[in-house]
ZABARO-770257 format. One record per atom (N, C-alpha, C): residue in three letters; y, x, z. Coordinates in steps of 0.001 Angstrom, whole numbers, plus 500000, padded with zeros to 6 digits. Each point is the difference from the previous one (the first is absolute). Example, Ala and Ser with C-alpha at 12.3 -4.5 7.8 and 13.67 -1.06 7.14 Angstrom:
BEGIN
ALA494310513190507800/ALA501190499110500000/ALA501200500900500000/SER501050499650499280/SER501190500820500060/SER501090499230500730/
***
This chain:
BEGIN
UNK284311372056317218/UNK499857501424500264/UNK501318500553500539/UNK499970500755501026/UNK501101500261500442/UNK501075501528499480/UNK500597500323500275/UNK500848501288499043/UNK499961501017500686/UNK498856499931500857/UNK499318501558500524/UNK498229499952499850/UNK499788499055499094/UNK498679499994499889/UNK499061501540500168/UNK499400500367500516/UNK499130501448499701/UNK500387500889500241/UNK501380499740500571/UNK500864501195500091/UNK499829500470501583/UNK499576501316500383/UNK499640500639500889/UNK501289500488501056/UNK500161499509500959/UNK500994500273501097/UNK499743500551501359/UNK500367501140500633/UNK500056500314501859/UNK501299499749500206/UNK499528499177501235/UNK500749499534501365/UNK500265500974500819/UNK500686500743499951/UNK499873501150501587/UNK500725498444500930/UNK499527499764501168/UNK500467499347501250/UNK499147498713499827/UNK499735499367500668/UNK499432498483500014/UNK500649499634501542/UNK501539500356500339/UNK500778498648500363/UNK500613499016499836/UNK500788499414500201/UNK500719499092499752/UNK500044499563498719/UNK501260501025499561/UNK500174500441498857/UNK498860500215498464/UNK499534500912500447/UNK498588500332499303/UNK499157499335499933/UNK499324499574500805/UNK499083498969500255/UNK500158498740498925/UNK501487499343500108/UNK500025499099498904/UNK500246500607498991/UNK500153501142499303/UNK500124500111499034/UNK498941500558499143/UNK499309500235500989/UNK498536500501499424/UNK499473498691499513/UNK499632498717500808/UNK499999498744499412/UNK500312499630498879/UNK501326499984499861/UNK500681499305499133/UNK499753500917498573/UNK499735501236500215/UNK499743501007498558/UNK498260498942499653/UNK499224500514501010/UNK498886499377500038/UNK500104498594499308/UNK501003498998500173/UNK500227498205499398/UNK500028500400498457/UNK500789501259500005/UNK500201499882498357/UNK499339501348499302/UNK498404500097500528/UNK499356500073499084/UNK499400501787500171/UNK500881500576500888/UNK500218501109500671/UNK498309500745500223/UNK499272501142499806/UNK499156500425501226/UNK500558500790500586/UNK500409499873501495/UNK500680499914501124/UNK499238500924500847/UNK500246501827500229/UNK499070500372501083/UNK501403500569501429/UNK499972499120500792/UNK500450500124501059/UNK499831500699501395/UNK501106501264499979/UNK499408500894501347/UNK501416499990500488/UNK499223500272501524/UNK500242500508501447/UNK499962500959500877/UNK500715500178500918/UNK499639500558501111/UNK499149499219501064/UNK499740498886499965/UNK499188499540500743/UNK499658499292498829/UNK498583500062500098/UNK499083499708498532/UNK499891498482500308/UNK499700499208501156/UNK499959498970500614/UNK500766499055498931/UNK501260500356500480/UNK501031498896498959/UNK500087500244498635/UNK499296501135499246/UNK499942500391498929/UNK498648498742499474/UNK499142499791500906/UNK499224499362499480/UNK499894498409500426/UNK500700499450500532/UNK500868498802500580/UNK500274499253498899/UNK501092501006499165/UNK500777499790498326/UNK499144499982499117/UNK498837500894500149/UNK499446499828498528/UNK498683499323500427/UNK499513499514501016/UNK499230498716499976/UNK500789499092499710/UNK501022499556500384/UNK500552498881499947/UNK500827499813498457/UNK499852500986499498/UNK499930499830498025/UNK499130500404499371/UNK498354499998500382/UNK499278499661499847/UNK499281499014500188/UNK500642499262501192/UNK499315498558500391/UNK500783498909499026/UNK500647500429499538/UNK501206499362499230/UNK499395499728497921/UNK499333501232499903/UNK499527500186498814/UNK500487501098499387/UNK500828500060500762/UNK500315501644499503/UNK499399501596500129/UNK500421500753499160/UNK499258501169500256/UNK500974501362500936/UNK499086500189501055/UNK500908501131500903/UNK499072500717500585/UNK500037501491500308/UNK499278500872501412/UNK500955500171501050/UNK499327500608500503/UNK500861500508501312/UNK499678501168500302/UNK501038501092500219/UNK499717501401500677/UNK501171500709501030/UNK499364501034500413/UNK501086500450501119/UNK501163500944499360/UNK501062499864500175/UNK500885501310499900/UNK500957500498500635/UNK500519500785500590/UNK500477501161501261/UNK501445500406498644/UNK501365499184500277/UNK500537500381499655/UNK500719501544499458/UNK499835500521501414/UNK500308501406500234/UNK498607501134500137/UNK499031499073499343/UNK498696500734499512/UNK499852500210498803/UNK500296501248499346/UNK499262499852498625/UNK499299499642499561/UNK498512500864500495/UNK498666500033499711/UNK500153498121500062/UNK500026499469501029/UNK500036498137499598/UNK500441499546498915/UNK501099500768499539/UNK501077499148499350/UNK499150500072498221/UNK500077501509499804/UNK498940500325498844/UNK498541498796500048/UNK499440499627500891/UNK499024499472500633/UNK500035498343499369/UNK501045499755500530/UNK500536498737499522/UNK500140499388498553/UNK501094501282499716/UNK499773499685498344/UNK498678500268498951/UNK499677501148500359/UNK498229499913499784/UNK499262498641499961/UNK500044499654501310/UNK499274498412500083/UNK500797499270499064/UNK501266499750499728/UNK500626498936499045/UNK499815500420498229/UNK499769501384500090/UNK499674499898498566/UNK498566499495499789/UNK498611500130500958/UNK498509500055499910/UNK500482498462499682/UNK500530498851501605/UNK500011498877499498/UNK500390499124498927/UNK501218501021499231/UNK500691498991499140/UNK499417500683498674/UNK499302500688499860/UNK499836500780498862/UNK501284500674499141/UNK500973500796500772/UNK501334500337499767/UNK500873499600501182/UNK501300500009499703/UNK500882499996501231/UNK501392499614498504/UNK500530498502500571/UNK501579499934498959/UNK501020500336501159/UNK498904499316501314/UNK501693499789500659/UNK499901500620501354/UNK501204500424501129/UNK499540500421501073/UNK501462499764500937/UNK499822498918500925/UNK500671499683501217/UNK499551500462501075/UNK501382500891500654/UNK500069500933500936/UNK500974499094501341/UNK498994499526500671/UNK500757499486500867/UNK499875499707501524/UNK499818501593500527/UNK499329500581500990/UNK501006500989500477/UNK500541499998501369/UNK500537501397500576/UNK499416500180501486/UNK500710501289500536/UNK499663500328501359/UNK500574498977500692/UNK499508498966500639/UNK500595499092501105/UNK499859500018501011/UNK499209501282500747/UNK500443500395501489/UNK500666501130499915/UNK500010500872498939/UNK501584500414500125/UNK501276499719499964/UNK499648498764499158/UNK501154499278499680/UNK500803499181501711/UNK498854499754500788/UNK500394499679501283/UNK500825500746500961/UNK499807501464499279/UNK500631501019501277/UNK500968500732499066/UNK500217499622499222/UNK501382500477499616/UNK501709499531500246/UNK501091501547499782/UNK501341499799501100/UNK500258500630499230/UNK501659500207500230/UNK500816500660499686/UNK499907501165499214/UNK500923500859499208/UNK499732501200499648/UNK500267500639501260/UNK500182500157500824/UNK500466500998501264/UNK498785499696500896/UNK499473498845500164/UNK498833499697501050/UNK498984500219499402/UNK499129499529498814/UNK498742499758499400/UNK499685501383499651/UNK498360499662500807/UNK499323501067500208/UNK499407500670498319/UNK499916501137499844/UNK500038500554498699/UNK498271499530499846/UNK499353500219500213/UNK499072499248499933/UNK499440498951499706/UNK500748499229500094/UNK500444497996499378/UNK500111500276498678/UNK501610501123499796/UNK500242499932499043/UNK499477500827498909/UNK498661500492500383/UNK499248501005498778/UNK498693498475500119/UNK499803499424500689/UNK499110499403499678/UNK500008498782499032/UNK501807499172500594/UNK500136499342498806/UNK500322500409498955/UNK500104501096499558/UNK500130500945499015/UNK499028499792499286/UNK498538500349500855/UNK498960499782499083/UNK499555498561499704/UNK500105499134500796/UNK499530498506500102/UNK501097499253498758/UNK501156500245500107/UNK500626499291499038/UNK500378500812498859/UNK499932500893499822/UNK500487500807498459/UNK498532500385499769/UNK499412501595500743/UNK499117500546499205/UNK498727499576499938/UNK499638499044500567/UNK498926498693499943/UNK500392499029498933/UNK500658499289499565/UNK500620499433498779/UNK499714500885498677/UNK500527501439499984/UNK500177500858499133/UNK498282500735499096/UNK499527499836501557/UNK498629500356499980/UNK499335498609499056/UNK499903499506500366/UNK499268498518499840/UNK500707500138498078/UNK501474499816499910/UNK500431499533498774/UNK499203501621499402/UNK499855501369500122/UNK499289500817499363/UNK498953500230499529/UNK498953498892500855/UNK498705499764499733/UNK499829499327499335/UNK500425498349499594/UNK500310498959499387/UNK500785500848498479/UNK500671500433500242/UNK500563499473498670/UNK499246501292498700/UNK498848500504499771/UNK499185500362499227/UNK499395499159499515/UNK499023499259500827/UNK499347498677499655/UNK500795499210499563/UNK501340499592500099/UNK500316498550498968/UNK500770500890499191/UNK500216501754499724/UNK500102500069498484/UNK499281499899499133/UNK498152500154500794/UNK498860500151498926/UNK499327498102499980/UNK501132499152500718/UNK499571499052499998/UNK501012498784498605/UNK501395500992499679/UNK500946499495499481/UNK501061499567500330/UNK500074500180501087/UNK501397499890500776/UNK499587499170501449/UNK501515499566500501/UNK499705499089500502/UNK501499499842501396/UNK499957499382500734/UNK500778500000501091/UNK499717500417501065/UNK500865500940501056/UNK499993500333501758/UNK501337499702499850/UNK499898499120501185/UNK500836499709501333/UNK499902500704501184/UNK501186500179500711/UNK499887500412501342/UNK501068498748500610/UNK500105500446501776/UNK500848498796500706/UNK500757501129500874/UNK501490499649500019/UNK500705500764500348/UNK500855498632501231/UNK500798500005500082/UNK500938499383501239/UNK501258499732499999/UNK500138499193500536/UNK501822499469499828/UNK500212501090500859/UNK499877500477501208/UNK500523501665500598/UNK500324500492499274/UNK499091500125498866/UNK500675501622499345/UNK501164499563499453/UNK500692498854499905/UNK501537500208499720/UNK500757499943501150/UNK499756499059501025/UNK500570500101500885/UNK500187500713501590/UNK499144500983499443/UNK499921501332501517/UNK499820499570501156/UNK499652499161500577/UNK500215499706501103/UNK500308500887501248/UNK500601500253501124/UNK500272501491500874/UNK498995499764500987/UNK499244499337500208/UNK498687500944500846/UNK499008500158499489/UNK499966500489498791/UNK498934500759499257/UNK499949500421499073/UNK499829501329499277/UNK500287500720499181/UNK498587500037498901/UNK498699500211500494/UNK499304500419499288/UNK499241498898498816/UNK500369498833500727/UNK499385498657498957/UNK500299500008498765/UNK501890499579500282/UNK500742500057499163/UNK500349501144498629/UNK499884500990500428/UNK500048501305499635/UNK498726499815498671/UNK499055500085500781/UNK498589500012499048/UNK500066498543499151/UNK500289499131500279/UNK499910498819499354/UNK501040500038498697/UNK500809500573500399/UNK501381500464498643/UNK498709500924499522/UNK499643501158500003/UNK499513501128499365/UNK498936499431498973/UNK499413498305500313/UNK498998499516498766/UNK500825499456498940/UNK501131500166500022/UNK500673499549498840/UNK500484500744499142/UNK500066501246500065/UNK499961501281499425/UNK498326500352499320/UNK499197499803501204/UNK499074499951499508/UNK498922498914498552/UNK501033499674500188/UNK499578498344499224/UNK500945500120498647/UNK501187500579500054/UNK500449500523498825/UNK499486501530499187/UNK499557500271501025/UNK499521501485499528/UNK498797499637498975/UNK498791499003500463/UNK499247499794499242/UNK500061498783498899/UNK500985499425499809/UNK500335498837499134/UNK500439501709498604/UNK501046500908500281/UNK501000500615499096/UNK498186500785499448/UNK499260500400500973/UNK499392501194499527/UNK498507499171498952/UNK499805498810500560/UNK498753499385499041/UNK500484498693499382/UNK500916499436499819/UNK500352499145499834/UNK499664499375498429/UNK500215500994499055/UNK499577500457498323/UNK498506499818499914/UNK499462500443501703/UNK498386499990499555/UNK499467498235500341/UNK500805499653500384/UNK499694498011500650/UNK499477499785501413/UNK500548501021500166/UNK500428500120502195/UNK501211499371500029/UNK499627499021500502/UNK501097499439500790/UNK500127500148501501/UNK501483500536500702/UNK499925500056501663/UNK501258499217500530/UNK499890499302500813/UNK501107499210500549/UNK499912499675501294/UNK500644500049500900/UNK500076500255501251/UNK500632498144500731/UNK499446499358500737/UNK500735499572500528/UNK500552500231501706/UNK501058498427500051/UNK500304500208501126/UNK500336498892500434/UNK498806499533500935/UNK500152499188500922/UNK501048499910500657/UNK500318498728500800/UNK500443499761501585/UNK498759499652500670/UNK500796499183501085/UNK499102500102501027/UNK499030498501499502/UNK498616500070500077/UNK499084498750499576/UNK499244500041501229/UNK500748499198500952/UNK499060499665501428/UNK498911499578500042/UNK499049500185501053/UNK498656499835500264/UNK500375498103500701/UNK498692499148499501/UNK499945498550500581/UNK499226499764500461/UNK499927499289501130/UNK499258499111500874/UNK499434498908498693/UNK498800499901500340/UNK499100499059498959/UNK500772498221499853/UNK501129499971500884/UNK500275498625499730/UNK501454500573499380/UNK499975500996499154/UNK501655500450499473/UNK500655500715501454/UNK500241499517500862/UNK501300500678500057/UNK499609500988500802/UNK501745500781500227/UNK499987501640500282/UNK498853500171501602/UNK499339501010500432/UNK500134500539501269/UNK500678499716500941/UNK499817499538501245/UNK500824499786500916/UNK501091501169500701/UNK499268501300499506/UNK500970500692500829/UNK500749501018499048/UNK500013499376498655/UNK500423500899498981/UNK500902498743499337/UNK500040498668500443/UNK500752498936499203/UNK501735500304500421/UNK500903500285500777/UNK500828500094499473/UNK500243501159499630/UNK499583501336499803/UNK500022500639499437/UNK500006499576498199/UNK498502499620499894/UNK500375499675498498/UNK500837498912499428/UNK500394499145500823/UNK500827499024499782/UNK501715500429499415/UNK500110501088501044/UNK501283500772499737/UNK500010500819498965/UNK498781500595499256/UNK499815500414499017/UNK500651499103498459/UNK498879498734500120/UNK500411499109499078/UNK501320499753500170/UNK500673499850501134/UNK501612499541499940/UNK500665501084499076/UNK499806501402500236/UNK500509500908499204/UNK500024499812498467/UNK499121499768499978/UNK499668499919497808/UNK501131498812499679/UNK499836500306498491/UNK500602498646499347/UNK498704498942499201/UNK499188499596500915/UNK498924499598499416/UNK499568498809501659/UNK498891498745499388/UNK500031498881500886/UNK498597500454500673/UNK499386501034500042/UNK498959500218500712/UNK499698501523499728/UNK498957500099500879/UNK499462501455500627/UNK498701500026498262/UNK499570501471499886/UNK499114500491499069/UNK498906499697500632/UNK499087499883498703/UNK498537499149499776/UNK499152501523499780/UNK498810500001500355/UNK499596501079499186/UNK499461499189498652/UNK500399498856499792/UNK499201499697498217/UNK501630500557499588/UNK500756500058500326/UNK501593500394499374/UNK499356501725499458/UNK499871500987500815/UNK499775501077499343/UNK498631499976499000/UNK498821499045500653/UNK498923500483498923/UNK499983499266498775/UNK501274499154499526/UNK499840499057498902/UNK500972501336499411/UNK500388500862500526/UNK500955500756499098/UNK499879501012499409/UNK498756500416501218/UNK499300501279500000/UNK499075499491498805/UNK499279498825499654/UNK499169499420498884/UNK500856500239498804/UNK500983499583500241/UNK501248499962498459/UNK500081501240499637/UNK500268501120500930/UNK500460501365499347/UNK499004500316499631/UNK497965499837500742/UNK498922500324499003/UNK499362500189499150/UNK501020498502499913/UNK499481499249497915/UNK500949500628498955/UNK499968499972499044/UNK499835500340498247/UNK501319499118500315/UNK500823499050500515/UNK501482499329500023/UNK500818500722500491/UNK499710501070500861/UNK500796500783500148/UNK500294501508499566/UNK499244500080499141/UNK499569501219498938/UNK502011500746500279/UNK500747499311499963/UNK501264501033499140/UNK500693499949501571/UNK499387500024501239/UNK500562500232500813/UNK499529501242500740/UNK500846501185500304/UNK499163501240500156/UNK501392500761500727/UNK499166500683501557/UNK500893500793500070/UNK501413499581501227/UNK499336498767500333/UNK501119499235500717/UNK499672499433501710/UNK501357500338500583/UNK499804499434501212/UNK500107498784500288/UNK499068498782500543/UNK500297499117499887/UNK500110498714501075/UNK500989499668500670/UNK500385499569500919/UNK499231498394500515/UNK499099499854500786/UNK499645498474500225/UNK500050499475501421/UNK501078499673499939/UNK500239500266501980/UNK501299498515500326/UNK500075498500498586/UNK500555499334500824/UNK501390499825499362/UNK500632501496499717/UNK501256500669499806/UNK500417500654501140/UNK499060500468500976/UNK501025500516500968/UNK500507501269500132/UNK499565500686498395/UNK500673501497499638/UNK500414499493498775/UNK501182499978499959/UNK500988499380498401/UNK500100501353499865/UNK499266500415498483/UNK500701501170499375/UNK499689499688498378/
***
């Protein structure tokens, strides 16, 4: 039996990232309801941990949509009969494409990733976290970014918002924490996309290559690296960890 047996979890995102970790909650025992903005890959993930033996749905959710987002968790409490846990790991990523400078970037970008990465998160963790007080607690995660420590100068609004979930992530660890809410934020690096025989993209390989040279570590991130971790902070083993930013990127932000 695994150490999320019965225990009811949403996925906001079914990429990379998400996608395996919706799985891997699903391996250990998890019911797993997984949404999207494109419902497609929402249901990609949870056939494919259902073809597995596991239990998962699939539904849509519009980060910077409420009415979805409420929508979502709705569906994860009907499926799981309650809600313990809730991974947020979804932002605006065509805003995220057209964002610049504080002097260039259009204000517009930056009210939208406004909503896509903070008040979409905020929303989502507001809806959620009633249900796993009347459920007994439980864990949310969000995914924040090696940016937000290191600013990068052609773009302001990523970074910016990606720091602001860690505030957010302490805000709700200090304020329910007594009640058995747990919130912890991580933070990736970069976990490249693979060509089915392993290796990188052809037109993104030395790019990520130069990446890995940067770290103090002998290879590039896995997405089983974040969802075996994202599984750990789920379970009852990590009960006394609350409240924390937490770095999984390699080492290539030593703090």
């Amino acid at each position: 039996m695994g150490s999320l047996e019965n225990k009811s979890v949403l996925v906001l995102g079914a990429g990379l990232l998400g996608g395996a970790s919706a799985i891997r909650l699903a391996q250990d025992g998890a019911k797993v309801t997984v949404a999207d903005f494109d419902t497609s890959k929402s249901e990609v993930v949870a056939s494919s941990i259902r073809e597995a033996g596991g239990r998962a749905t699939a539904t849509g959710a519009d980060i910077c949509d409420p009415t979805t987002l409420a929508a979502a968790v709705a569906e994860a409490v009907r499926f799981g009969s309650g809600l313990h846990g809730l991974f947020v790991n979804s932002y605006e990523g065509q805003v995220a494409r057209q964002d610049n400078n504080i002097v260039d970037i259009d204000l517009d970008i930056w009210r939208r990733s406004l909503d896509g990465n903070v008040t979409g998160t905020l929303i989502t963790m507001r809806e959620a976290i009633p249900h796993m007080l009347a459920s007994g607690g439980g864990c949310i995660l969000c995914t924040s970014s090696s940016d937000s420590f290191d600013s990068p100068p052609n773009r302001v609004a990523y970074p910016v918002t990606k720091f602001a979930l860690h505030a957010l992530t302490r805000h709700v660890a200090a304020r329910w924490g007594r009640e058995g809410i747990r919130a912890n934020c991580l933070v990736p690096g970069l976990v490249p996309p693979r060509l089915p025989n392993g290796d990188f993209p052809p037109d993104k390989k030395e790019f990520y290559e130069g990446y890995v040279a940067q770290t103090p570590s002998t290879r590039a991130g896995e997405p089983s690296d974040v969802a075996n971790y994202v599984r750990f902070l789920m379970s009852e083993e990590a009960e006394w960890i609350n409240g924390q930013i937490l770095g999984i990127d390699g080492g290539l932000v030593l703090r």
